[in-house]
C-alpha positions in Angstrom: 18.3 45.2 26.2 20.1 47.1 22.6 22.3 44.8 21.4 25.2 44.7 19.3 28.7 45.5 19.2 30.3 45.9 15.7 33.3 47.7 16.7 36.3 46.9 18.6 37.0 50.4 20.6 33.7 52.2 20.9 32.4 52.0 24.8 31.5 49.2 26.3 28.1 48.8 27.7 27.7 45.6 28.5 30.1 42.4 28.5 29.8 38.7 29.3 32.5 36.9 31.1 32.9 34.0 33.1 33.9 34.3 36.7 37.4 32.3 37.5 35.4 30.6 39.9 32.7 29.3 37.8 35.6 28.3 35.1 38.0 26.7 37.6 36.2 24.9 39.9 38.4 23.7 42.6 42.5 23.3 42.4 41.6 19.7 41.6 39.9 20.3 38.4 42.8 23.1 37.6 45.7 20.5 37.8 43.8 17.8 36.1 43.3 19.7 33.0 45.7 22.1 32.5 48.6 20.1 30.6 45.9 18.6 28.5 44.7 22.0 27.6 48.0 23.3 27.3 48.4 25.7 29.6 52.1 27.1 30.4 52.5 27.2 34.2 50.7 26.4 37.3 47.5 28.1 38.3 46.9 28.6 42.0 43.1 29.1 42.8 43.6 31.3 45.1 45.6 33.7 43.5 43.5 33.4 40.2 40.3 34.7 42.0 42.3 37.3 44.1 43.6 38.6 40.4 40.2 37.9 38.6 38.3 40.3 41.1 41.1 43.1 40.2 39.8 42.9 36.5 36.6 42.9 37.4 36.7 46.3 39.1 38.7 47.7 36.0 35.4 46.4 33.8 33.0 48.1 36.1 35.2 51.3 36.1 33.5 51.9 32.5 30.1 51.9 33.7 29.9 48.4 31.8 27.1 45.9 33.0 29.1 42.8 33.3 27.2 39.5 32.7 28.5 36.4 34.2 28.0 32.9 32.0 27.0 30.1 34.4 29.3 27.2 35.1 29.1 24.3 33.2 29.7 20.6 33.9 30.4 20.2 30.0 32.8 23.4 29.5 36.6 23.3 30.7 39.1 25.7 32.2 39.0 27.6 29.0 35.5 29.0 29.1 36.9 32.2 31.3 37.8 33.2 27.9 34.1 34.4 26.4 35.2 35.9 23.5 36.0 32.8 21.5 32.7 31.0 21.0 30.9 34.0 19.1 30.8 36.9 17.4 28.4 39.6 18.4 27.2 41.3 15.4 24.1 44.4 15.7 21.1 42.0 14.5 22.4 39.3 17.0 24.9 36.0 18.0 26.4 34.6 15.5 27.4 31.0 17.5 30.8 30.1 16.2 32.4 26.7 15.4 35.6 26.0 18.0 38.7 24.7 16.2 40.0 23.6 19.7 37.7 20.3 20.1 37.9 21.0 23.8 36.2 24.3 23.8 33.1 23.3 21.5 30.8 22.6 24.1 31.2 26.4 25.2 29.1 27.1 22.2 26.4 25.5 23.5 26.7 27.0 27.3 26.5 30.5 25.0 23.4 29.1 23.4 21.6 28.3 26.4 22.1 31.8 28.3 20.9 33.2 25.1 17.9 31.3 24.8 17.9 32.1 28.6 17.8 35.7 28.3 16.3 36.2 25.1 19.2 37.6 22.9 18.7 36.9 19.0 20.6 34.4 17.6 21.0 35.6 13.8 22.5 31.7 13.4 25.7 30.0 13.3 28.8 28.7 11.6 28.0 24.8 11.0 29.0 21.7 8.8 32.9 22.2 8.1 32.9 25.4 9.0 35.3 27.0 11.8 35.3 30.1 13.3 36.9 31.6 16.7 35.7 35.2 18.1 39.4 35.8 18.8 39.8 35.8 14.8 37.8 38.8 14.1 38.3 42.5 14.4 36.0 45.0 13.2 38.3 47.8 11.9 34.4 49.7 12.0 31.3 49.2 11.9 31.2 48.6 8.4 34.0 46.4 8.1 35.6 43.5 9.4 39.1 41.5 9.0 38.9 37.9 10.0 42.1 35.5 10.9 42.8 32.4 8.4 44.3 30.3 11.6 44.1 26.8 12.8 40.8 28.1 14.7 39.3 29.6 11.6 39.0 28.3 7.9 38.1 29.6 4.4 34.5 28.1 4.8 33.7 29.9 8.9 34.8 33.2 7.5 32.2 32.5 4.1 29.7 31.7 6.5 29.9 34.6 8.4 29.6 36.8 5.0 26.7 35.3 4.4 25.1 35.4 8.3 25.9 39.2 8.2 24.9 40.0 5.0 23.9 43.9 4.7 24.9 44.9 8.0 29.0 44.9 6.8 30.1 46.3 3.5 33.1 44.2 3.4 34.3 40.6 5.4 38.4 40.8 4.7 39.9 37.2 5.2 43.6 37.3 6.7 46.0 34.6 6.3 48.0 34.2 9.6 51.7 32.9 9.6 51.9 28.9 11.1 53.7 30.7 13.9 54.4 28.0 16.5 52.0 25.4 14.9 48.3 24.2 15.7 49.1 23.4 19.6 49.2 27.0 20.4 46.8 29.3 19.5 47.3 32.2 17.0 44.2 34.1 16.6 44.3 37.4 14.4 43.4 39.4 17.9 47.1 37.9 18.8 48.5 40.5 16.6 46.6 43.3 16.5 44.3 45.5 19.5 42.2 48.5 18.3 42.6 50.9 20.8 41.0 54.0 19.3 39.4 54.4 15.7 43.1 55.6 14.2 45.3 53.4 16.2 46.2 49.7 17.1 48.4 48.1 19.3 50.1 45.4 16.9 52.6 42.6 16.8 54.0 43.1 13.4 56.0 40.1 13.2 53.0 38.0 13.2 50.9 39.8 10.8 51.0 39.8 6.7 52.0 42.3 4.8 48.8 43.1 2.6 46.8 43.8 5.9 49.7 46.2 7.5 49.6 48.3 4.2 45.8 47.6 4.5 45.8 49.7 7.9 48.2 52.1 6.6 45.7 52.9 3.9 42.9 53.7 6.2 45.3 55.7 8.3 45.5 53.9 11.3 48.9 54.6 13.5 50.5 51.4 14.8 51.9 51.0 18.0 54.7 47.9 18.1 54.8 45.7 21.4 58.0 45.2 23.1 58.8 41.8 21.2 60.5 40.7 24.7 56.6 40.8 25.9 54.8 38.8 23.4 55.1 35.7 25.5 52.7 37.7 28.0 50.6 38.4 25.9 51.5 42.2 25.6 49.1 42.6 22.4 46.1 41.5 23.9 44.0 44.6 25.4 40.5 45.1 25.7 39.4 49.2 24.7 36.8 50.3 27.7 36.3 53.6 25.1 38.4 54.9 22.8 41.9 55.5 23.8 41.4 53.8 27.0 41.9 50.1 27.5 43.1 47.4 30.0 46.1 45.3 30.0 48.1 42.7 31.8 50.1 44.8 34.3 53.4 42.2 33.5 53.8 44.2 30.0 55.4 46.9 31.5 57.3 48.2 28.6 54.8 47.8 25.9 52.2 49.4 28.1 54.6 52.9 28.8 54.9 52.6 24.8 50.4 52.7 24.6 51.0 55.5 27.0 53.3 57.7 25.2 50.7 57.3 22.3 48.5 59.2 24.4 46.4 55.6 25.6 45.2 55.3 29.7 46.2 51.8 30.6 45.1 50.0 33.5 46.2 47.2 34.7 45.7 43.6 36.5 48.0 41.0 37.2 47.4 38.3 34.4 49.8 35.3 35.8 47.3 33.3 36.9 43.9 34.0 34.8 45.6 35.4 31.5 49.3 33.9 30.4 48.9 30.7 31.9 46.1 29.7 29.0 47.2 32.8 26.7 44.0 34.6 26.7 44.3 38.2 27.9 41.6 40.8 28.7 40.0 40.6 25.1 39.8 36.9 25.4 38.5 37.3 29.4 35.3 38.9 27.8 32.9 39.2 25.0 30.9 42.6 24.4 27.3 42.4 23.9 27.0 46.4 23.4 29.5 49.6 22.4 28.1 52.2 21.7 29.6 55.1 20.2 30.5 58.1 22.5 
C-alpha cells in the first residue's frame, strides 16, 4: 500500500489502532493492571467496547481503512493507544524507544505486524535513546517539533534527525514544563492538536514560549481549551481532514470553542477508553497514510 503520513491534519487514509477488546482482555486483566499503570478511575469492559465501537464508526466516517494490531500476551492495557510506539515518516516506521518501561514491548508487537504486512521499517531509536509518537507533531511535511519530556530525551529526538535525514528540512526539539512529574504523562501532543494547516487546538499553559511565538511566526491561529477541561483531555483531537477532527464528547466547552473557529467536531464518549489512561483520539490511533486533499 502508499505509505506515509508526514503531517498531522491532511486526510487520513489509513490508520492502525488496537481494538479495546484486544487491549483489555477481560475485566480481570482491567483491574489487575490499572493502578499499576496509573490509570485514574475504573474501567468497565462493557462500557469501554460499547464506547470503543462509537469511535470506530467516527474513523470509518473518513473513508479511512482502519487496521487493527493483534493482541498480545506481552503488551498491557496501554497498547489501545497506537500512536506512541512509532513515528510514521514517508520512507517508512521509525520504531520508537518507550520511556514508560511498561509499554516497551508494544514496540515489538508494531515490529511484528510490520514484518507481517510488509511495511518498510526505515530503523529505530536504540541504545539510550527515547522517543514517544505522542512527542511529535509535524507542523508540515517539511517540518517537525518534537517534545523534550520524560518519554523523550535529547539523544531519541537526534536519532530521529538522523533516521529522517532529507525527507524534513528541520527537526525542532521542544522542552516541555515538569508539569505534574514523570508518573503522568506529558507528551508535546498534550498541548498542542493541528486541526487544519493554519490552526491548532493548544493548551498554552503547558507549552514554552519560544514555540508559541514559533507558531505565531508561521501564522498559525490558536485555539485555547477550556482550562476547566484539561483533566479530560480536551487538547487531544485527532484531524480526519483539515478542519474536521474528533474529540472526547465530555469537553463540551472546548469543543463549541473548535466550533466557533469554523472546526466539525464529532464526538465519542472517552470515560472509559480515553481519560481513564489519558490517551485521547490521537493517542487511540496511529496514521499510516494522509494524503493531501
Amino acid at each position: 500500500m502508499t505509505f506515509g503520513a508526514q503531517s498531522m491534519v491532511e486526510d487520513l487514509r489509513c490508520v492502525l489502532v488496537q481494538h479495546a477488546r484486544d487491549a483489555y482482555g477481560d475485566q480481570g486483566r482491567i483491574d489487575a493492571q490499572s493502578a499499576s499503570l496509573g490509570y485514574g478511575g475504573a474501567v468497565r469492559l462493557e462500557r469501554a467496547l460499547e464506547d470503543y465501537d462509537v469511535f470506530l464508526s467516527l474513523l470509518r466516517s473518513s473513508g479511512a481503512e482502519v487496521v487493527f494490531l493483534p493482541p498480545c500476551e506481552d503488551t498491557t492495557l496501554d497498547a489501545i493507544y497506537t500512536h506512541d510506539p512509532a513515528v510514521v515518516a514517508d520512507k517508512g516506521i521509525i520504531l520508537g524507544s518507550m520511556g514508560k518501561a511498561a509499554r516497551r514491548h508494544e514496540v515489538a508487537a508494531l515490529e511484528r505486524l510490520a514484518n507481517e504486512r510488509g511495511w518498510p521499517v526505515l530503523g529505530r531509536i536504540e541504545g539510550e535513546g527515547r522517543l514517544e509518537g505522542g512527542d511529535v507533531c509535524w507542523l508540515d511535511r517539511r517540518t517537525v517539533a518534537v517534545g523534550l519530556t520524560y518519554r523523550t530525551n535529547e539523544e531519541g529526538v537526534r536519532q530521529l534527525r538522523a533516521l529522517l535525514g532529507d525527507s524534513v528540512d528541520e527537526v525542532i526539539a521542544v522542552p516541555m514544563p515538569h508539569w505534574n512529574g514523570p508518573g503522568e504523562c506529558l507528551h508535546l501532543l498534550s498541548a498542542i492538536s493541528p486541526v487544519a494547516p493554519d490552526l491548532a487546538l493548544v493548551d498554552l499553559r503547558m507549552l514554552p514560549v519560544p514555540f508559541v511565538q514559533l507558531l505565531d511566526a508561521r501564522g498559525v491561529r490558536l485555539v485555547e481549551i477550556d482550562p476547566s477541561e484539561a483533566d479530560t483531555l480536551a487538547c487531544n483531537v485527532l484531524a480526519l481532514s483539515p478542519g474536521r477532527v474528533i474529540a472526547i464528547a465530555e469537553n463540551r466547552n472546548t469543543n463549541r470553542r473548535l466550533e466557533e473557529a469554523g472546526v466539525e467536531v464529532m464526538t465519542y464518549p472517552g470515560a472509559q477508553i480515553s481519560i481513564p489512561g489519558t490517551g485521547g483520539p490521537t493517542c487511540l490511533t496511529r496514521p499510516l497514510l494522509r494524503e493531501a486533499p
